[in-house]
SEMAR-224821 format. One line per field, with one value per residue (C-alpha): residue number from 1; residue in one letter; x, y, z. Coordinates in Angstrom, 3 decimals, m for minus. Example, Ala and Ser with C-alpha at 12.3 -4.5 7.8 and 13.67 -1.06 7.14 Angstrom:
<sites>
i: 1 2
aa: a s
x: 12.300 13.670
y: m4.500 m1.060
z: 7.800 7.140
</sites>
This chain:
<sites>
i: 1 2 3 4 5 6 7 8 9 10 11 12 13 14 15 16 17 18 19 20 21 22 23 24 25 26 27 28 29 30 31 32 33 34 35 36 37 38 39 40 41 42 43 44 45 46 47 48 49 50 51 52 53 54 55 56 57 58 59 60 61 62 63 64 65 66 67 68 69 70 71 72 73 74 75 76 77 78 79 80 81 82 83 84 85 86 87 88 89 90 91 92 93 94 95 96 97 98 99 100 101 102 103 104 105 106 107 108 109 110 111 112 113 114 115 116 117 118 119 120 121 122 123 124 125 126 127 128 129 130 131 132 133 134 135 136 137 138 139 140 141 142 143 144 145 146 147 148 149 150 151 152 153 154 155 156 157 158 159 160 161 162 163 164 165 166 167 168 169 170 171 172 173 174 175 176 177 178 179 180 181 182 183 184 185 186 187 188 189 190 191 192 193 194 195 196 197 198 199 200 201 202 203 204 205 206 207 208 209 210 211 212 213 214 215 216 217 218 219 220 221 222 223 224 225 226 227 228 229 230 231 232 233 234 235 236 237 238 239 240 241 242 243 244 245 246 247 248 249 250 251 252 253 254 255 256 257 258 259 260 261 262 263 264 265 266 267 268 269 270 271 272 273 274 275 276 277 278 279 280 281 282 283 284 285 286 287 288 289 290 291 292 293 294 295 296 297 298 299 300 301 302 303 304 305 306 307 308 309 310 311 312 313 314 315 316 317 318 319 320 321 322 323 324 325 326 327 328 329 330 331 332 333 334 335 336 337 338 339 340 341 342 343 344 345 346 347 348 349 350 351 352 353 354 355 356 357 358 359 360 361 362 363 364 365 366 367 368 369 370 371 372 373 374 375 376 377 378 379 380 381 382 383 384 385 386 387 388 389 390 391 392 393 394 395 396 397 398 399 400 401 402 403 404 405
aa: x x x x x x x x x x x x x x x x x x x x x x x x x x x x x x x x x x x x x x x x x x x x x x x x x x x x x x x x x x x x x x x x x x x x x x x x x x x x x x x x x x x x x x x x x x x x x x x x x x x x x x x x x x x x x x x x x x x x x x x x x x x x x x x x x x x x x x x x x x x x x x x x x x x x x x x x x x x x x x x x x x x x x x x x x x x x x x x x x x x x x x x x x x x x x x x x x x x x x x x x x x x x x x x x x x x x x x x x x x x x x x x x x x x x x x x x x x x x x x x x x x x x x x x x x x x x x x x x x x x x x x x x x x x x x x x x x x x x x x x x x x x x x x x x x x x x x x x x x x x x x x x x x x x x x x x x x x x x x x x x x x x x x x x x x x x x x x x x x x x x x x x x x x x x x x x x x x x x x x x x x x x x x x x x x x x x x x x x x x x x x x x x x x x x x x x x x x x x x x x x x x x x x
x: 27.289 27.538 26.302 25.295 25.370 22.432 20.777 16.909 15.711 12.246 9.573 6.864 4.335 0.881 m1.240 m3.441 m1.944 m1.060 2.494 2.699 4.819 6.605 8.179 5.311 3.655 5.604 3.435 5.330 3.212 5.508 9.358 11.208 11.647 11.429 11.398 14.889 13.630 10.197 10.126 7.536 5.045 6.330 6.733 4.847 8.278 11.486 11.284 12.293 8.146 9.444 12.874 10.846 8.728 11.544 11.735 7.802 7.932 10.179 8.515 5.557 6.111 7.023 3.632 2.233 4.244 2.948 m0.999 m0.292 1.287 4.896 6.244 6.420 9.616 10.832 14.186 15.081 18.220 19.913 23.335 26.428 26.867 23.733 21.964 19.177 18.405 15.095 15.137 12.186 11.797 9.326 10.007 12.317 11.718 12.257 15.279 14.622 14.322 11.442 9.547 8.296 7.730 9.784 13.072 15.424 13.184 12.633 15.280 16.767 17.015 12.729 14.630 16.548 13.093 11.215 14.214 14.626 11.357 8.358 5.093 6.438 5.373 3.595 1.187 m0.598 m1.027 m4.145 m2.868 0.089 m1.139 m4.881 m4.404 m1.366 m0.582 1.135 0.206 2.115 2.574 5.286 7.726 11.480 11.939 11.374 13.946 16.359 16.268 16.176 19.395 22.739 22.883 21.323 22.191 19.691 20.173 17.360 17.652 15.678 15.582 18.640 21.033 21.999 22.052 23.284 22.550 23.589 23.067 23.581 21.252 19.048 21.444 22.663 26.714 26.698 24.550 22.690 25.231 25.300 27.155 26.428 23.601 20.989 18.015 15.354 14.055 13.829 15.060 17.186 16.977 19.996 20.042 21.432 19.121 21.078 22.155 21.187 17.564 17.160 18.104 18.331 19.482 19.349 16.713 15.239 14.604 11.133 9.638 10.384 9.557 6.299 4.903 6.918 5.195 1.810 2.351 3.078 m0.426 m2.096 m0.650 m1.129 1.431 4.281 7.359 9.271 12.207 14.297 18.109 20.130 23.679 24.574 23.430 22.644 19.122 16.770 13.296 10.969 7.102 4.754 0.908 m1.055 m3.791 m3.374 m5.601 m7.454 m3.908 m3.324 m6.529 m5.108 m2.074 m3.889 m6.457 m3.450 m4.199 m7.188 m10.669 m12.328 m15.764 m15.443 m12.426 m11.849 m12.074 m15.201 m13.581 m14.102 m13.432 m15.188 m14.236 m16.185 m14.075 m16.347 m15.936 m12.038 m12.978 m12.099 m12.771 m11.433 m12.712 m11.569 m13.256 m13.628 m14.793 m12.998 m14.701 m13.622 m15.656 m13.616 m14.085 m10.934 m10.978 m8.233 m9.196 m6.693 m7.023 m4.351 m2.690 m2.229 m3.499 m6.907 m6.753 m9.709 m11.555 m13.829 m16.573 m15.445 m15.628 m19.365 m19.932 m18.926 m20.438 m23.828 m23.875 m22.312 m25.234 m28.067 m27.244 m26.792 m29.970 m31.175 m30.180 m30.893 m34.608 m34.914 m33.670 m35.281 m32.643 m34.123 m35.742 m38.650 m37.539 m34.214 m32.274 m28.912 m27.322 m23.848 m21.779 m23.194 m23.218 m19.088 m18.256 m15.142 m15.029 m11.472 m11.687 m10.077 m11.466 m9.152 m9.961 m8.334 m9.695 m8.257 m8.932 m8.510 m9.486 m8.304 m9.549 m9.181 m5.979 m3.676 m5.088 m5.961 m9.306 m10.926 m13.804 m15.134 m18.588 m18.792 m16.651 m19.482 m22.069 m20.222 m18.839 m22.076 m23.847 m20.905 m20.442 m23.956 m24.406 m21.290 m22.069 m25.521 m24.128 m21.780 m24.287 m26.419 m23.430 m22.074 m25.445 m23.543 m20.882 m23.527 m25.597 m22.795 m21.819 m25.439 m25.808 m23.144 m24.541 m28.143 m26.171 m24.573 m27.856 m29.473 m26.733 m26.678 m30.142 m29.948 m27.558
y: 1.618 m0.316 1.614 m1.307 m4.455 m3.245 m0.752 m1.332 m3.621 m3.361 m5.901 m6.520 m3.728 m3.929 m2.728 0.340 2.208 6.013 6.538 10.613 10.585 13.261 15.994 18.366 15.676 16.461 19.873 21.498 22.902 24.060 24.401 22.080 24.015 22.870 19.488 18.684 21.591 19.277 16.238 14.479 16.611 15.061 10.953 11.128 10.476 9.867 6.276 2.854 3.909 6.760 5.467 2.417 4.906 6.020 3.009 2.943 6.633 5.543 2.386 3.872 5.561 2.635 0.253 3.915 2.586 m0.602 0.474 2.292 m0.348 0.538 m2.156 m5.584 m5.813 m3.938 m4.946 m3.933 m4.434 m3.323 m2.389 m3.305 0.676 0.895 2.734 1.144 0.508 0.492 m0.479 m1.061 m1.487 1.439 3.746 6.068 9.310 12.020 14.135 16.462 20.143 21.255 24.278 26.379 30.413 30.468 31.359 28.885 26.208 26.138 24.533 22.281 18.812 17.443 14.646 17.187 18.950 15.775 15.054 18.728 20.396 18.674 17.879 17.587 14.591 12.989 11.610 15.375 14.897 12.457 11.883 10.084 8.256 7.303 6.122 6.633 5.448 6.259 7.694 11.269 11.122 13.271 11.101 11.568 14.868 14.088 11.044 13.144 15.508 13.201 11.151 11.554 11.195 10.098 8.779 7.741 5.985 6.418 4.120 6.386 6.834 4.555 6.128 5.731 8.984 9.180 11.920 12.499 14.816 14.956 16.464 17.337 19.383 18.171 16.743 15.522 17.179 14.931 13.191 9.944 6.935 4.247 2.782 1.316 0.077 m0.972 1.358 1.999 3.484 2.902 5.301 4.632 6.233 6.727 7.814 10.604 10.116 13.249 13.086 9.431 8.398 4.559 4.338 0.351 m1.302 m4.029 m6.726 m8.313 m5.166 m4.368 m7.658 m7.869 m4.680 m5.613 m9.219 m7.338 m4.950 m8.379 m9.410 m6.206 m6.142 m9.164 m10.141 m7.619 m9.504 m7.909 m8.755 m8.476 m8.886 m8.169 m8.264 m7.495 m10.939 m13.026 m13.558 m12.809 m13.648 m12.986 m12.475 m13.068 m13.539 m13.838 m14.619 m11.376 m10.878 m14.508 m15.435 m13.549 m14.987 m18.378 m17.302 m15.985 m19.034 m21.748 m24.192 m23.586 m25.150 m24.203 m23.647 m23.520 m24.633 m21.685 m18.074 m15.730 m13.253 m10.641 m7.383 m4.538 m1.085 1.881 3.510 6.868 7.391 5.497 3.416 m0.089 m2.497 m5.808 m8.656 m11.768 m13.841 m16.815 m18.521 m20.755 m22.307 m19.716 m17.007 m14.031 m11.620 m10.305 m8.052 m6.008 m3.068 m0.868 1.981 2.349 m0.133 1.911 m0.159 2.035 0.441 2.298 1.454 4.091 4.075 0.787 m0.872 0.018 m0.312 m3.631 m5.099 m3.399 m5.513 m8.413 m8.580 m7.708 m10.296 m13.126 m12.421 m12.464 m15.682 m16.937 m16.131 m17.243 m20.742 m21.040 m21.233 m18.463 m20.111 m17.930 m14.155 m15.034 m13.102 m12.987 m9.451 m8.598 m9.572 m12.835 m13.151 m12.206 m15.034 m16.546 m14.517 m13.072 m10.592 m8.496 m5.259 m3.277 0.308 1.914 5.889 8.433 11.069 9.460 11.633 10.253 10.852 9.678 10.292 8.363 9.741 5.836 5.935 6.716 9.059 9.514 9.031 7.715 4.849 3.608 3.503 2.154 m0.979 m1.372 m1.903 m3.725 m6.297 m6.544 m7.602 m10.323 m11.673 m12.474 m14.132 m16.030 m17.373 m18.661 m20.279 m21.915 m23.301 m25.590 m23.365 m20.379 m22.169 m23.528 m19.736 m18.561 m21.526 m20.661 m16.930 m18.312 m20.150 m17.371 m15.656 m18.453 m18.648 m15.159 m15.250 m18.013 m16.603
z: m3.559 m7.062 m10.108 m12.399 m10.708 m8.553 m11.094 m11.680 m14.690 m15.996 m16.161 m18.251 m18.879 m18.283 m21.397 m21.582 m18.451 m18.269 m19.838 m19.611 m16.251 m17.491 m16.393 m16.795 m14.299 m11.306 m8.927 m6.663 m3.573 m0.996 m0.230 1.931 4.473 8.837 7.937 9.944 12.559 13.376 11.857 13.390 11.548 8.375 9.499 12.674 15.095 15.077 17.264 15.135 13.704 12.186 10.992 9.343 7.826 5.357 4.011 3.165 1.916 m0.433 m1.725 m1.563 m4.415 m6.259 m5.313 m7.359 m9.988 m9.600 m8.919 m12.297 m14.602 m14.581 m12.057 m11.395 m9.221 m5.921 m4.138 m0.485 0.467 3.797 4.074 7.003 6.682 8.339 4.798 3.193 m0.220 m2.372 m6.271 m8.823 m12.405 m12.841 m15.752 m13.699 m11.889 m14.687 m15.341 m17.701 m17.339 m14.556 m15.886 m13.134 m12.984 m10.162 m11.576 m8.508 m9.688 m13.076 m15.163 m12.957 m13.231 m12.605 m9.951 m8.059 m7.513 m6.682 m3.606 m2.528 m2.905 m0.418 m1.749 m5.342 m6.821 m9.245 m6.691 m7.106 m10.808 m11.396 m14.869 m13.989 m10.869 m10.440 m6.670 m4.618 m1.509 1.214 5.043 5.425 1.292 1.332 0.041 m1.096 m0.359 3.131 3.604 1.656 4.624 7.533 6.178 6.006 2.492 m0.728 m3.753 m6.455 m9.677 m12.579 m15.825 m18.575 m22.003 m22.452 m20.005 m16.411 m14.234 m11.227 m8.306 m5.083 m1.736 2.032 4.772 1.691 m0.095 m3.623 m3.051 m7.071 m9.580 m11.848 m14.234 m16.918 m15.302 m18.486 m21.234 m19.618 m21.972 m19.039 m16.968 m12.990 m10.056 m6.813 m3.925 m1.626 1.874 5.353 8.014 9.935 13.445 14.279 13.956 15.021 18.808 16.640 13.144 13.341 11.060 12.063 9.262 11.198 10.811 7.228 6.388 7.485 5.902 2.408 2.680 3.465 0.650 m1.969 m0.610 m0.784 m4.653 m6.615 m9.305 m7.730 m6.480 m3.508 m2.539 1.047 1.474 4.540 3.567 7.500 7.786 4.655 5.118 2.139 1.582 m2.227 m1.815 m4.755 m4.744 m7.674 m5.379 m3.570 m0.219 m0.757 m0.377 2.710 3.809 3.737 5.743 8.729 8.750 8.450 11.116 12.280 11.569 8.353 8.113 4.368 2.604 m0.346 0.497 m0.837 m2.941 m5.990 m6.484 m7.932 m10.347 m10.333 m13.348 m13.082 m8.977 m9.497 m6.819 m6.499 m3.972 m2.653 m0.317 1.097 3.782 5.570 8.316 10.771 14.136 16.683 18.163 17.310 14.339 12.650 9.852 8.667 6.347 4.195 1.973 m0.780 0.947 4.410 7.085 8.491 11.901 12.929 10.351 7.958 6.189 4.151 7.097 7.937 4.253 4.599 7.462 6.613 3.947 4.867 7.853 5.075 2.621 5.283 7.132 3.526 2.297 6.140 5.802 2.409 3.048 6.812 8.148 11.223 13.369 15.195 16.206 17.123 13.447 13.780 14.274 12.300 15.945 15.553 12.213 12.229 14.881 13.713 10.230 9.057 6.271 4.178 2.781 0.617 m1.544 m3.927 m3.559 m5.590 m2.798 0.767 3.806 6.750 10.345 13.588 16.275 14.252 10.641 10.148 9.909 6.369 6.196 2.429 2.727 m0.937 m0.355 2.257 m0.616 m2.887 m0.858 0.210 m2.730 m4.103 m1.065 m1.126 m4.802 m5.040 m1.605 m2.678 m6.035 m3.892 m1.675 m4.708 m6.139 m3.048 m0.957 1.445 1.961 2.476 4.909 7.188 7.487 7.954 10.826 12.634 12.996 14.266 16.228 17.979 17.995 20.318 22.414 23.288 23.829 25.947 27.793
</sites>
């Protein structure tokens, strides 16, 4: 592993975000202990899903940089060694002295607490991160104990540090390698052999959730190299989800040409919500809904939030421009015939439900992208007549032909 050609560089900083990520940020809940003992408690399995899911525990944490202000770049790189690399030009995991009342704690270095102790973070501190993401959310701690060994760089406060362990014990205490005047960090790791039957990964799959996460994130570049094989790919989308819109409607037959989109802040419930749609000439729905960018494949109460107002404001507009013709109103099936959206939340809280813990069950969220969705929908409508009433005839369309059926 290089120390400098590789080392994290900063990019530009977005104004008026949270800079007290600090080492009085980091809470420590609970030791790391059982984690090698049962590890599918902590990343669900230890299949090629679970292997894969290092890699997003660790980036995870720096889309929070990201979601917070701090990041605008995130390199992957895997390695002929079979390791796995992931850098970003966030403003470094801290290093200074933890304080804690438990004496084996306190005083060591904050990053050797953040990779050996589980559940400490600055994801539990609401003043450093407003919305984190991440499934399991327990983070480095976790890889550092499920690989064969770790070595993380952090550029801070004009230095370079350097840190290393193996099996989740520390093999190099926290030392200076250089200057560095940008900040970041690069977590390097090798999954262990021991607790994963396959230690192979497999670029397809990494690339797909890193292009999903550039989409989910607009304005953050991420970057994939595979030096076992030279391929690389860069994803950037300052259009974000209309963007990934686009992508899954490429070829087909548009019913209207630009996506509907907006997105709306609720600063005092720090909720945010995001939508993209748009309708092509097929008779299949698809709508793909994510909560701090974790894909909630079974849905949640954004979802119903959604599509109760999605089927309100249609009917709406529908009946206001007679477009219904008799008793035969549209119901939200027919009304989603050949939609594809995207509904995306930012919730500082997430509960998650369902077998798989994908399916999101804050029963504000529902209210709140229900009155939102219902209000820009509307405005959209209004503003785009022959775009709204080619969507709302293709629903009364469905609607008789059902019925006639």
């Amino acid at each position: 592993m290089t120390t400098s050609d590789n080392a994290p560089e900063s990019g530009p900083q977005a104004e008026n975000v949270p800079h007290n990520y600090s080492e009085s940020s980091i809470k420590v809940l609970e030791g790391l202990e059982a984690v090698r003992k049962r590890p599918g408690m902590y990343i669900g399995d230890t299949t090629s899903r679970g292997l894969h899911h290092l890699v997003y525990e660790i980036s995870d944490n720096s889309i929070d940089e990201h979601m917070a202000g701090r990041c605008s770049h995130i390199q992957v790189k895997l390695y002929s060694d079979g390791s796995v690399s992931i850098a970003d030009d966030g403003s470094g995991i801290p290093v200074g002295p933890y304080s804690h009342s438990n004496p084996q704690l306190n005083g060591k270095p904050t990053v050797e607490i953040v990779m050996t102790v589980l559940h400490a973070g600055g994801k539990f501190d609401h003043d450093s991160y407003k919305v984190s993401g991440g499934l399991h959310g327990v983070g480095a701690s976790v890889v550092n104990a499920l690989s064969e060994w770790v070595e993380v760089e952090i550029a801070r406060d004009g230095k370079l540090y350097a840190i290393s362990f193996e099996r989740g014990i520390v093999s190099e205490k926290l030392h200076v390698i250089g200057e560095r005047h940008k900040t970041g960090t690069k977590v390097q790791f090798k999954p262990d052999p021991d607790m994963f039957p396959d230690t192979e990964y497999k670029y397809d799959i990494l690339q797909a959730r890193l292009r999903e996460l550039a989409y989910l994130n607009p304005g953050l570049t991420i970057t994939i190299e595979d030096e076992r094989d030279g391929k690389s790919e860069s994803f950037c989308y300052p259009e974000g989800i209309a963007a990934f819109i686009k992508n899954i409607n490429e070829g087909k037959n548009l019913i209207h040409e630009e996506p509907v989109y907006f997105r709306v802040e609720d600063e005092a419930l720090n909720l945010v919500v995001e939508v993209a749609m748009q309708y092509n000439d097929s008779y299949n729905e698809n709508i793909l809904t994510f909560c701090n960018n974790i894909n909630t494949i079974e849905g949640g109460t954004h979802l119903s939030g959604f599509k109760t107002a999605m089927t309100r404001s249609l009917n709406t507009y529908a009946r206001n421009n007679n477009l219904v013709k008799g008793d035969s109103v549209p119901t939200g099936d027919d009304l989603r015939e050949g939609m594809v959206a995207i509904v995306s939340v930012k919730v500082q809280e997430p509960q998650f439900e369902g077998q798989t813990k994908t399916k999101l069950g804050n029963a504000e969220v529902e209210s709140f992208v229900n009155s939102s969705v219902g209000q820009k929908l509307a405005s959209w409508l209004e503003e785009h007549p022959a775009d709204g009433k080619k969507i709302c005839q293709k629903g009364v369309m469905a609607a008789q032909a059902r019925e006639a059926a």
